[in-house]
MARTIRO-566877 format. One line per field, with one value per residue (C-alpha): residue in one letter; residue number from 0; y, z, x. Coordinates in pm, 1 decimal, always signed. Each point is the difference from the previous one (the first is absolute). Last residue first. Layout:
// residues N
zase [a, ...]
pator [NUM, ...]
v [Y, ...]
w [Z, ...]
u [X, ...]
***
This chain:
// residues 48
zase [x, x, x, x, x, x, x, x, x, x, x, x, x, x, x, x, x, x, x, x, x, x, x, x, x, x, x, x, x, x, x, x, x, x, x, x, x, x, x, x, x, x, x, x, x, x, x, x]
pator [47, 46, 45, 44, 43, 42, 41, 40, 39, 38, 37, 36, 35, 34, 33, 32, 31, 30, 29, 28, 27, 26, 25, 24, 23, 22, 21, 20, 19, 18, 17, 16, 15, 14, 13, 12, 11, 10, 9, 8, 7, 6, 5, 4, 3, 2, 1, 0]
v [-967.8, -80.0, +236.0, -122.9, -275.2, +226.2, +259.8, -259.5, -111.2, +378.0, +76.3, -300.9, +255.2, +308.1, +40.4, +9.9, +249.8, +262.3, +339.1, +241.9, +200.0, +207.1, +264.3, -22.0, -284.2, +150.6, -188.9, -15.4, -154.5, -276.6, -47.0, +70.2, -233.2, -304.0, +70.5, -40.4, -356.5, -139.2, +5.7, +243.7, -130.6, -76.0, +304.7, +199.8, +153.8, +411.6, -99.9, +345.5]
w [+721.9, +45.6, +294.2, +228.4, +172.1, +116.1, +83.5, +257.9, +199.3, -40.5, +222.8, +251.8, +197.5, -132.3, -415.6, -199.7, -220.3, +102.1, -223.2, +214.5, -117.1, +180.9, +120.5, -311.1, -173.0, -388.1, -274.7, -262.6, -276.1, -33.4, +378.8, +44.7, -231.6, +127.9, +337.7, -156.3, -206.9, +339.6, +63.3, +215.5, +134.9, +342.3, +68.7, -78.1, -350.8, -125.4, -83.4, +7.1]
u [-1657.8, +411.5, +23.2, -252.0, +156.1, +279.0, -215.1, -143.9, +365.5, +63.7, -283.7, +87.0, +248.4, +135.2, +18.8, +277.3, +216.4, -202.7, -151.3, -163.6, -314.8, -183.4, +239.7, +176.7, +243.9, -7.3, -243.8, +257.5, -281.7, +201.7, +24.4, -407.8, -58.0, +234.0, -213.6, -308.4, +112.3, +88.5, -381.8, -185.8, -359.8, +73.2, +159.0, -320.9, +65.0, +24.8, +359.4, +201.5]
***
């Protein structure tokens, strides 16, 4: 799990947790994309 507040986890955290075959769980749910204007600012985050 990513011991982060949201606004700190990078695209490179999320790659991690799929190489290391982090498993969907009660706490963790892997999307596709984000509701609303949050995928609008992952998107600009992704390439840091």
């Amino acid at each position: 799990m990513i011991q982060k507040s949201f606004d700190a986890i990078y695209k490179k955290d999320i790659d991690a947790l799929i190489d290391d075959s982090v498993h969907e769980s009660k706490t963790l749910e892997y999307k596709e994309t984000l509701p609303g204007n949050a995928g609008v600012a992952w998107a600009s985050r992704t390439h840091a």
